[in-house]
C-alpha positions in Angstrom: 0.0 0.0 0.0 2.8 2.7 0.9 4.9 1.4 -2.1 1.7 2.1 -4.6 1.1 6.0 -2.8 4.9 6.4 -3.1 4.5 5.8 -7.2 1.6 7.7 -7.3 3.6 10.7 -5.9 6.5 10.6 -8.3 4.0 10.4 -11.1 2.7 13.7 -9.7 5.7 15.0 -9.4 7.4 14.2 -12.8 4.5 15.2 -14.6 5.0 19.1 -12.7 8.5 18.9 -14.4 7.1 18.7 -17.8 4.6 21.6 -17.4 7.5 23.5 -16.2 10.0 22.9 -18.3 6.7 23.3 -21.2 5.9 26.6 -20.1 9.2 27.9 -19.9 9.7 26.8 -23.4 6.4 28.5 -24.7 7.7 31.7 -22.7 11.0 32.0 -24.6 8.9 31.2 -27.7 6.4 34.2 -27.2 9.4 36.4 -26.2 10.8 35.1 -29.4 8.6 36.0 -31.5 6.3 38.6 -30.3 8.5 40.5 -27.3 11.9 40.7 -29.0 12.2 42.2 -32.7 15.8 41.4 -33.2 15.0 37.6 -34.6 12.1 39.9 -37.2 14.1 42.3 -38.1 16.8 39.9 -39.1 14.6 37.9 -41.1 12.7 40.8 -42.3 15.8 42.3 -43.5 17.4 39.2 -45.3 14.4 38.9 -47.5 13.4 42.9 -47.3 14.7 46.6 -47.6 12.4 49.5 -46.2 13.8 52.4 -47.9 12.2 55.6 -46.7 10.7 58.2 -49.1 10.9 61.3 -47.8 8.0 63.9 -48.6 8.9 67.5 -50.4 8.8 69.8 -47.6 6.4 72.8 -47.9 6.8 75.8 -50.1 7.3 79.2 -48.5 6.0 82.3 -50.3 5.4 86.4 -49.2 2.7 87.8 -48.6 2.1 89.2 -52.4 2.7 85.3 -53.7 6.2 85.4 -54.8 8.3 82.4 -53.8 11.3 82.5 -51.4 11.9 79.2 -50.6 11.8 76.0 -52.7 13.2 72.5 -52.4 16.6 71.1 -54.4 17.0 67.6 -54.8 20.2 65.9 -52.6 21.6 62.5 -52.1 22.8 60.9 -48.5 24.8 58.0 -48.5 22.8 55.1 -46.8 24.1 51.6 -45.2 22.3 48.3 -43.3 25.3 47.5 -41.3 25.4 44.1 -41.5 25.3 44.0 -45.1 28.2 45.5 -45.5 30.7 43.2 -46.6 34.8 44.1 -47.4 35.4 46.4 -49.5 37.9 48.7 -51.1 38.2 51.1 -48.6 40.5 53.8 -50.3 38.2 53.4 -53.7 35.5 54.7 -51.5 37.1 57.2 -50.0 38.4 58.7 -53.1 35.0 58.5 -54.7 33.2 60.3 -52.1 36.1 62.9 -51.6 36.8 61.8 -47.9 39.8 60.6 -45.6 40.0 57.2 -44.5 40.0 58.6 -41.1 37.2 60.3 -42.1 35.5 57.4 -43.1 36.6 55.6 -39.5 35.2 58.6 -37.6 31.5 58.2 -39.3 31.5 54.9 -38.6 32.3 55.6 -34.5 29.6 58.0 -34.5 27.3 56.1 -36.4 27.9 53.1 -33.2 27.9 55.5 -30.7 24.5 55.1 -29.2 24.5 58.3 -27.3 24.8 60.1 -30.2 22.8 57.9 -32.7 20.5 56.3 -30.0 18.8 54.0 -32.8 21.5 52.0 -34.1 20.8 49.1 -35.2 22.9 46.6 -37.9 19.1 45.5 -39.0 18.2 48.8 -40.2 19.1 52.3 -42.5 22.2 54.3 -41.1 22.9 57.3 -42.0 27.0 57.6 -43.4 27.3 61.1 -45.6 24.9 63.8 -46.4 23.9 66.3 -49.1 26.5 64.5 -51.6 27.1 66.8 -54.4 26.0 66.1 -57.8 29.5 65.4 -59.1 30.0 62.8 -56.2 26.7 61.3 -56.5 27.5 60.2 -60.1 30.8 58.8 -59.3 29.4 56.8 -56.7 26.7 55.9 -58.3 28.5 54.4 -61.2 30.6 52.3 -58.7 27.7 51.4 -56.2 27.6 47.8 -56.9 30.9 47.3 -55.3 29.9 48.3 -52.0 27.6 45.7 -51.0 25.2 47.0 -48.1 25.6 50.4 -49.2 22.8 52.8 -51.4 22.4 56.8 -52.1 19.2 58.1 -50.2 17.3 60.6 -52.2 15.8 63.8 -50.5 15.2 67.7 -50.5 17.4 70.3 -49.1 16.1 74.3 -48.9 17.1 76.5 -52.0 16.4 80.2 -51.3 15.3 83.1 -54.1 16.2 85.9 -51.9 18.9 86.2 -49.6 17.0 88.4 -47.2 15.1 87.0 -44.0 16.9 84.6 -42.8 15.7 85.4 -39.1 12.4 85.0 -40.0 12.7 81.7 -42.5 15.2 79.7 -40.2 16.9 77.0 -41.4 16.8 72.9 -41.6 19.2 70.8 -40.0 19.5 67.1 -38.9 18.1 66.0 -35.8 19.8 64.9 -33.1 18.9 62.4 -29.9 16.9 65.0 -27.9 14.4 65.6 -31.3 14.0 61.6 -31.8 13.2 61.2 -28.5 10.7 64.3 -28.4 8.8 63.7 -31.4 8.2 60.1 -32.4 7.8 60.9 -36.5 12.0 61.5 -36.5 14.6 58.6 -37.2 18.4 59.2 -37.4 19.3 61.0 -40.4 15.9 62.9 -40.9 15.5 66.8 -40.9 13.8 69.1 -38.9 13.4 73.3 -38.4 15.4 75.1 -36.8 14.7 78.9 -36.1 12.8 80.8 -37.7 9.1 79.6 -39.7 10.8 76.6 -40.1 11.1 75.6 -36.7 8.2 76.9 -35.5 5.8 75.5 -38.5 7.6 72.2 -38.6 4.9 69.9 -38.3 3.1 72.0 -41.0 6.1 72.0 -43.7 7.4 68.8 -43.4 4.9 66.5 -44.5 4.2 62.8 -43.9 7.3 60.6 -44.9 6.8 57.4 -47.4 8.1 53.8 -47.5 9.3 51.2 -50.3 9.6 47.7 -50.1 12.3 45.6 -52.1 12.7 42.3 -51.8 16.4 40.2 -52.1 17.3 37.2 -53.1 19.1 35.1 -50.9 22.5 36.9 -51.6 20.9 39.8 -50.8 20.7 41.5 -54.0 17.3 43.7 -55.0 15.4 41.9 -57.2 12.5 44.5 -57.5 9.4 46.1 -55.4 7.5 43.8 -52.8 4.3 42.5 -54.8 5.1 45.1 -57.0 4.4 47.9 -55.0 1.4 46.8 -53.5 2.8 47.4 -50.1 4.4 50.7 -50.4 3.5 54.3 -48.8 3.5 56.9 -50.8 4.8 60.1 -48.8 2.5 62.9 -48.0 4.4 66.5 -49.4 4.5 69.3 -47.0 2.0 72.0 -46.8 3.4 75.3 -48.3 3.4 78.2 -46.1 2.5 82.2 -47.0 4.1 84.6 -45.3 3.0 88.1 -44.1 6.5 89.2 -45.2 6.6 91.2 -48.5 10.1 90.4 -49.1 10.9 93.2 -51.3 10.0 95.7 -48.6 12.5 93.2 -46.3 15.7 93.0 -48.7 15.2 97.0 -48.7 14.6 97.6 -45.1 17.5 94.8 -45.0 19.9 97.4 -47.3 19.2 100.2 -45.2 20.5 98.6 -42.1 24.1 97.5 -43.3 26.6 98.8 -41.6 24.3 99.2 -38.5 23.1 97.2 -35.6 19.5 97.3 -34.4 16.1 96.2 -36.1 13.3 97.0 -38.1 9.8 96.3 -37.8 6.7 97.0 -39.8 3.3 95.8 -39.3 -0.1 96.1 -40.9 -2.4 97.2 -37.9 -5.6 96.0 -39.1 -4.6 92.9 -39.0 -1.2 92.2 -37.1 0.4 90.9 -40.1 4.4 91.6 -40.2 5.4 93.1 -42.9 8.9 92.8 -42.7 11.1 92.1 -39.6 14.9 93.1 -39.9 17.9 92.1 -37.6 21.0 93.4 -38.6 23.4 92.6 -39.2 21.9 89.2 -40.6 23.2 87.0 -42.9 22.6 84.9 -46.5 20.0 81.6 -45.5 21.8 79.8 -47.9 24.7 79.6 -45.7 23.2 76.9 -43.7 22.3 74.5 -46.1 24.3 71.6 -47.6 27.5 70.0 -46.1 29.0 73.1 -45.1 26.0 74.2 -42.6 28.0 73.4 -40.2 31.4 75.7 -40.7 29.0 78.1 -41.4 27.7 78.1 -38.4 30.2 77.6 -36.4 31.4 81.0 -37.9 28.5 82.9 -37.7 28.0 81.6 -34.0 31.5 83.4 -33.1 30.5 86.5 -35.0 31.4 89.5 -32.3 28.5 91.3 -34.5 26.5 88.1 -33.4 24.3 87.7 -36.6 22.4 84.5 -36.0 21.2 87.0 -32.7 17.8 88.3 -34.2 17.7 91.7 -32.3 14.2 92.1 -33.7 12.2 89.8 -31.0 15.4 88.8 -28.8 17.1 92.3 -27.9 15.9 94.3 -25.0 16.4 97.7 -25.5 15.9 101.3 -23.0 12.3 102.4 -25.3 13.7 105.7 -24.5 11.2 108.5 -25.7 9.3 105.9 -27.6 7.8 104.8 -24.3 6.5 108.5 -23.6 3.0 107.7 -25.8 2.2 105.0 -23.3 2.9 107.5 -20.3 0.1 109.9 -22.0 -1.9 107.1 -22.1 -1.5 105.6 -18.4 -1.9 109.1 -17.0 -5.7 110.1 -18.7 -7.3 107.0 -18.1 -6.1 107.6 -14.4 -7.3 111.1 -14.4 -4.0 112.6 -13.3 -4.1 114.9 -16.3 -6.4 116.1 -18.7 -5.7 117.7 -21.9 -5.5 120.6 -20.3 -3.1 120.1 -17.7 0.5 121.9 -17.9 3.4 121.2 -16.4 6.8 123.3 -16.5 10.4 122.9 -17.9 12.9 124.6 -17.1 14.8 122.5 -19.7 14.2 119.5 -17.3 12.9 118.1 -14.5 13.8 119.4 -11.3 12.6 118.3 -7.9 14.7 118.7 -5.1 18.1 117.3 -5.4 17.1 116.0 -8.6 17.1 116.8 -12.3 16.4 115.3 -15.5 17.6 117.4 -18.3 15.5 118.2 -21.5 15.8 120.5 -24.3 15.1 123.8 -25.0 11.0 124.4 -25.7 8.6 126.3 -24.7 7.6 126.2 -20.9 4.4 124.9 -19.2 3.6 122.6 -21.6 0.3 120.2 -22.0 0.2 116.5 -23.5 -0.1 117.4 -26.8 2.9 119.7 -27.7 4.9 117.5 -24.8 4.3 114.7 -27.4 5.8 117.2 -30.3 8.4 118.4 -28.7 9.7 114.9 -26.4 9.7 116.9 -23.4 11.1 114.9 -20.6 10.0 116.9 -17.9 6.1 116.5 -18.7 5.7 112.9 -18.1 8.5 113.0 -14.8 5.7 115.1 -13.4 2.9 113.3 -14.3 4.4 110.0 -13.3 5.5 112.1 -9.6 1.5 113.1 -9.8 0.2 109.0 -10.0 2.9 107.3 -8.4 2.6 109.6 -5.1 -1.1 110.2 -4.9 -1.4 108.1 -1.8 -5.1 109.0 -1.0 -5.9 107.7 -4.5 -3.8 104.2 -4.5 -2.8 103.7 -0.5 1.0 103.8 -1.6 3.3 104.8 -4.0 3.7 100.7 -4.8 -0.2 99.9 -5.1 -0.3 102.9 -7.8 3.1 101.5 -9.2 1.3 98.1 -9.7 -1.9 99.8 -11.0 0.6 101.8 -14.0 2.5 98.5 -14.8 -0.7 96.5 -15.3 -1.8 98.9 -17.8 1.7 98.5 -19.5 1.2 95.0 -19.6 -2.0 95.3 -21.2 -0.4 96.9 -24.1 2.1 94.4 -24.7 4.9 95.0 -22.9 6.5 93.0 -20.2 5.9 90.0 -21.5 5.9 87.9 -24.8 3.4 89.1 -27.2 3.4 85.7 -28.7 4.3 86.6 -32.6 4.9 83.1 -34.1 8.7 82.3 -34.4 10.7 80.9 -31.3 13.4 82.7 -29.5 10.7 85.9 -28.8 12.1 88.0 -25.2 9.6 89.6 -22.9 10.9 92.7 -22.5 11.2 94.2 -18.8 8.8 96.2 -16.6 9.6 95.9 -13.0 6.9 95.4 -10.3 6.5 96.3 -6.7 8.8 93.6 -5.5 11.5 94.5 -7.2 12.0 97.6 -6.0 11.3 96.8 -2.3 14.4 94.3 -2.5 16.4 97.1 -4.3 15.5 99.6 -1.9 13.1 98.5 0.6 10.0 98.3 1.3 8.0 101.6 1.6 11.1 103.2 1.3 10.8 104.0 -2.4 8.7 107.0 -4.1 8.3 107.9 -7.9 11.4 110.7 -7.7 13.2 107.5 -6.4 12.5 105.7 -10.3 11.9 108.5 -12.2 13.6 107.7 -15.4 10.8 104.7 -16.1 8.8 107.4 -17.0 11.0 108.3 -20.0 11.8 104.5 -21.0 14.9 104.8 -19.2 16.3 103.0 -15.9 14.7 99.2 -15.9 12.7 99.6 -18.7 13.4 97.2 -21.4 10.9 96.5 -24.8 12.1 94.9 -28.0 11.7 96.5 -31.5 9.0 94.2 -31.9 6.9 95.5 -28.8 7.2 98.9 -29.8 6.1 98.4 -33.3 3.1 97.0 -31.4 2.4 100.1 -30.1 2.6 102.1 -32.9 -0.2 99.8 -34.3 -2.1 100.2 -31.4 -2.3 103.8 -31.4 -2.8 103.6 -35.0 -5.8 101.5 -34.5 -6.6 104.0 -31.7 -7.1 101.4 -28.8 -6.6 97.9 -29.9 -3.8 95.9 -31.9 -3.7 92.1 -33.1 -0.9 89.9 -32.1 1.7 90.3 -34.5 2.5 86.9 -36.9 4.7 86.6 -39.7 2.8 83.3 -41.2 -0.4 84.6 -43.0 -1.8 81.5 -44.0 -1.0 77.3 -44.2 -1.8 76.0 -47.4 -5.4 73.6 -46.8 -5.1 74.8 -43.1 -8.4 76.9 -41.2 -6.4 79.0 -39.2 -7.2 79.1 -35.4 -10.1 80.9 -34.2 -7.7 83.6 -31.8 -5.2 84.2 -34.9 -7.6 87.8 -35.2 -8.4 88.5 -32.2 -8.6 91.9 -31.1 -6.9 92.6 -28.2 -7.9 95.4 -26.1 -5.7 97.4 -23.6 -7.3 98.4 -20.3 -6.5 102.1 -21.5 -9.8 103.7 -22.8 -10.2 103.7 -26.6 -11.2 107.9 -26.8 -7.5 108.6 -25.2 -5.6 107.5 -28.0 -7.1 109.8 -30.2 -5.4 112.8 -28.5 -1.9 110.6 -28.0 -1.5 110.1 -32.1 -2.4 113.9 -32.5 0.7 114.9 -30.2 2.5 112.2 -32.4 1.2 114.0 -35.7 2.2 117.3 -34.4 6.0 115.4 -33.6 6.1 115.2 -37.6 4.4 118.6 -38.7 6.4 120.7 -36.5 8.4 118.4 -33.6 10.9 116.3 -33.6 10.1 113.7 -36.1 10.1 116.4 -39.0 12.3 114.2 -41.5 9.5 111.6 -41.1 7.3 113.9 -43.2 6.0 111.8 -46.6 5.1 114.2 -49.8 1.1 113.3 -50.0 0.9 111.1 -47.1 -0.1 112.3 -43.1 2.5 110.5 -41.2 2.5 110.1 -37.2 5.4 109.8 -35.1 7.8 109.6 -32.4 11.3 109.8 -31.4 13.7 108.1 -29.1 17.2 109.2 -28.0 17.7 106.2 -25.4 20.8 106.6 -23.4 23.5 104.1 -22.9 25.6 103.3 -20.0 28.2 101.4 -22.4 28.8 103.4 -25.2 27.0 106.6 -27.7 23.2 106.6 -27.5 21.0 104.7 -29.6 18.9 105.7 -32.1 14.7 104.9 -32.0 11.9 105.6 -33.8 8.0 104.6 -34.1 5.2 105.9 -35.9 2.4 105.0 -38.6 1.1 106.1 -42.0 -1.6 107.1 -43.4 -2.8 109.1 -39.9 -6.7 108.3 -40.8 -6.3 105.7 -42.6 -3.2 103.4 -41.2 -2.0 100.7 -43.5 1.9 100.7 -41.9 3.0 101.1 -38.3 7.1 101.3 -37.7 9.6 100.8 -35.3 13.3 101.2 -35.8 16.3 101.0 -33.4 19.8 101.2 -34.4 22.0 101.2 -31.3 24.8 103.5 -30.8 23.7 106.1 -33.3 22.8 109.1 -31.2 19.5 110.9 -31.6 16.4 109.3 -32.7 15.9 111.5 -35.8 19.6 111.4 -37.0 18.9 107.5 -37.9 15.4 106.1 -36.4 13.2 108.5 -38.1 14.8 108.4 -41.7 14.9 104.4 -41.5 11.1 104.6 -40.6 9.9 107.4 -42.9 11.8 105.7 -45.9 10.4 102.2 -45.3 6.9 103.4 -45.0 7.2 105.1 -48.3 8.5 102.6 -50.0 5.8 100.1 -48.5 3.0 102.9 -49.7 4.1 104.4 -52.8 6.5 101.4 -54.1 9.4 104.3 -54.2 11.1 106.7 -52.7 9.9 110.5 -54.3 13.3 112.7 -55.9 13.2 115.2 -53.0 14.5 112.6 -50.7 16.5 110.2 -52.6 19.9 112.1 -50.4 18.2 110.9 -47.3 18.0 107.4 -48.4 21.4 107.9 -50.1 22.6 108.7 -46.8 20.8 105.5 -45.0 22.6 103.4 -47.3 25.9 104.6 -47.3 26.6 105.1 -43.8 28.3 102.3 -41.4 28.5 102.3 -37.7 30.3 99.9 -37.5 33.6 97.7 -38.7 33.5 93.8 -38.3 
């Protein structure tokens, strides 16, 4: 009896083995074949090749249709790893114009998994790019002795104009951090980078294709997978239309040589850019094809930094440009009226202290303050709000109360205009001054020159282009876009959205009068345009490091605005020696398509004079 239960155990026992040893066989089988690829791909790739067809990437014209960028073809040079057999090493080094050290260091690279983080032998590396056509043919004639090896067809960028780089950007190959981001890139593709290329990427690089070939058993093609049955076709990229009229750019563009600053112009109705200048800038078609990256390299140590677009990126003193705002600020809070004067005695004096001004008729209300730039109007006005306790409790509550209505009108923060890179400006707040110098023990004599667009104050070209539009609009501007419409693409409901400053609409009537008066008998004089009403304003902002630079904003026609300017060239002095004949020669030329006889010196003189030496 115990010899039959003893049996009957084993048998128990010995059949548990089997299951064990039968499921651990059917787990390696299912991690095999459905967990781990490496057995697939390997089969896949002795009877396949997946060749990737990449799409054309979108089209970029201006604003009036004509195109500025379009697609070239170009070859890369394309290898499965473990297909690659011997072969003549200094053959294909002479055919593709390389070192054999060269050669070696691709290779590293292409193993190095931090910096090609999908390697695999089973798939499409990447060796050379953007082969010329001289050393395409060559190694196209010799291709069949380089087993494992084939030339990659796809597009590079080819540029009409070479004007706007800062705004077009630029393509280059991505790089571990972009495959990992974005789940569409694999080693070797291409992405944006700055510019509308960067920023519409998704947009302008379409959806990428695939064809199957099948091998024989030595691996040689013997045509398309059931004859093309299972391939992709790629998807081309949608073409974009700028707001850019690229002639007005290349002008604005020749103006500025020699010079450092910017140029913006916008149309105020509808927030579209019209052209957007950095200077100095550069050719676009130095970053494309195998020398993208010398070139950058060079630009990148530039002292005159080029690839810096000072347009949306710099943050400059407003200077005088600023005072508009101040007019503003100080109505809708009923400090002044109109009708309210205050004195210069060629400056601002108050106590101890003194901001100087020029030499103008003395008291003065908004209006001819506006004409004539006078600093000491808007230092009292400022004093007026900023120290009117039993209006605002403290001189920090109404300091918060005048930078909210600041931000309101787009300064302080990003405006959110469509390329990357875009700075925020600077308005300081309450707590930044109490941590300078205390709290409570600050007043508006204490920060005076804010008032002025001087001291902390910082604003980009492109923010105070934004207010010339605003006033232009008299109380509301769009947010400024260079992109003015995707090809097949609704664009988003907010693109036109009006956006409305907490500064009543009927005060910025009486602000672009004062800046009308500026050009009919103030300081913007040379902006005056034969037939056309132009309105604006002048900045002299001063400069700790150096000579002061040179500002200017204002918008034509006055009743009818179709343009709205900013200019800032730094170092350059006073605001009407280069701002305002920048500004009043773009506008024409924008309006009238030329500049009139009677001031061909002045643009004579734009174009000739430098500021600089690189």
């Amino acid at each position: 009896m115990r010899k039959d239960y003893k049996l009957e155990k084993r048998k128990y026992v010995i059949c548990g083995f089997v299951i064990a040893i039968a499921l651990i066989y059917a787990i390696q089988l299912f991690d095999l074949q459905i967990n781990d690829s490496s057995y697939k791909k390997s089969a896949d790739s002795n009877a396949f090749l997946k060749k990737t067809i990449y799409p054309s990437r979108g089209l970029i014209k201006d604003r009036n249709g004509e195109l500025v960028v379009f697609n070239q073809p170009a070859y890369d040079v394309m290898l499965i790893p473990r297909d690659v057999k011997e072969f003549d090493t200094v053959d294909f080094c002479h055919t593709l114009n390389i070192s054999r050290e060269q050669l070696e260091k691709r290779f590293a690279d292409m193993k190095d998994k931090r910096l090609n983080p999908g390697y695999s032998t089973y798939t499409p590396q990447v060796l050379m790019t953007h082969l010329s056509a001289t050393d395409y043919g060559r190694l196209q004639e010799k291709l069949y002795r380089f087993p494992g090896f084939y030339i990659q067809k796809r597009v590079l960028r080819q540029y009409n104009y070479g004007s706007a780089a800062n705004v077009l950007g630029n393509i280059r190959e991505v790089n571990a951090s972009d495959i990992e981001r974005d789940p569409y890139f694999s080693p070797g593709d291409y992405t944006g980078d700055l510019g509308v290329e960067k920023s519409y990427d998704e947009y302008l690089r379409g959806i990428k294709g695939a064809e199957i070939l099948i091998r024989d058993a030595n691996g040689r093609i013997q045509g398309r997978y059931e004859d093309g049955a299972e391939d992709v076709a790629p998807v081309a990229g949608r073409d974009l239309t700028l707001s850019i009229d690229i002639n007005l750019q290349q002008y604005a563009e020749s103006l500025m040589v020699g010079k450092r600053g910017a140029v913006v112009a916008i149309e105020p109705e509808t927030g579209e850019i019209l052209c957007l200048v950095t200077s100095p800038c550069y050719d676009p078609s130095l970053l494309v094809g195998r020398q993208r990256g010398k070139n950058y390299a060079d630009l990148a140590k530039d002292p005159a930094k080029p690839l810096f677009d000072r347009s949306i990126q710099a943050a400059y003193p407003p200077g005088s440009t600023f005072k508009p705002t101040q007019g503003l600020i100080l109505q809708q809070e009923n400090i002044i009226t109109l009708g309210t004067a205050y004195p210069c005695a060629h400056g601002y004096i108050n106590g101890g202290l003194r901001v100087g001004c020029h030499t103008h008729g003395s008291p003065l209300t908004l209006l001819p303050a506006l004409q004539t730039s006078c600093n000491a109007f808007f230092c009292w006005g400022f004093k007026a709000m900023i120290d009117r306790r039993q209006k605002y409790g403290s001189s920090a509550n109404a300091f918060e109360v005048w930078k909210k209505h600041l931000v309101s009108m787009g300064y302080g923060y990003r405006l959110g205009v469509d390329l990357p890179g875009e700075s925020r400006g600077f308005i300081p707040n309450e707590a930044f001054y109490n941590k300078w110098y205390g709290e409570g023990r600050w007043s508006a004599n204490t920060i005076i020159s804010v008032s002025i667009g001087q001291g902390e104050i910082l604003a980009t070209p492109l923010q105070i282009a934004n207010l010339a539009a605003t006033i232009a609009n008299r109380g509301w501007f769009i947010t400024p876009h260079v992109v003015k419409a995707i090809q097949d693409t609704v664009m988003p409901d907010d693109y036109y959205i009006k956006r409305v400053p907490t500064v009543d609409e009927r005060y910025y009537s009486s602000v672009a009068e004062g800046m009308r008066m500026a050009v009919t008998g103030g300081t913007c004089r040379r902006a005056a345009l034969p037939g056309i009403e132009v309105a604006g304003k002048t900045g002299t902002a001063q400069n700790p490091h150096g000579k002061d630079h040179s500002a200017f904003m204002g918008f034509a026609p006055y009743n009818d605005p179709r343009i709205a300017v900013a200019v800032y060239v730094e170092n350059a002095g006073f605001g009407a020696v280069y701002g305002v004949p920048i500004g009043s020669l773009v506008m024409e030329k924008y309006l009238t398509g030329e500049i009139s006889p009677g001031r061909k010196y002045m643009e004579e003189q734009m174009l000739s004079s430098s500021l600089y030496y690189k």
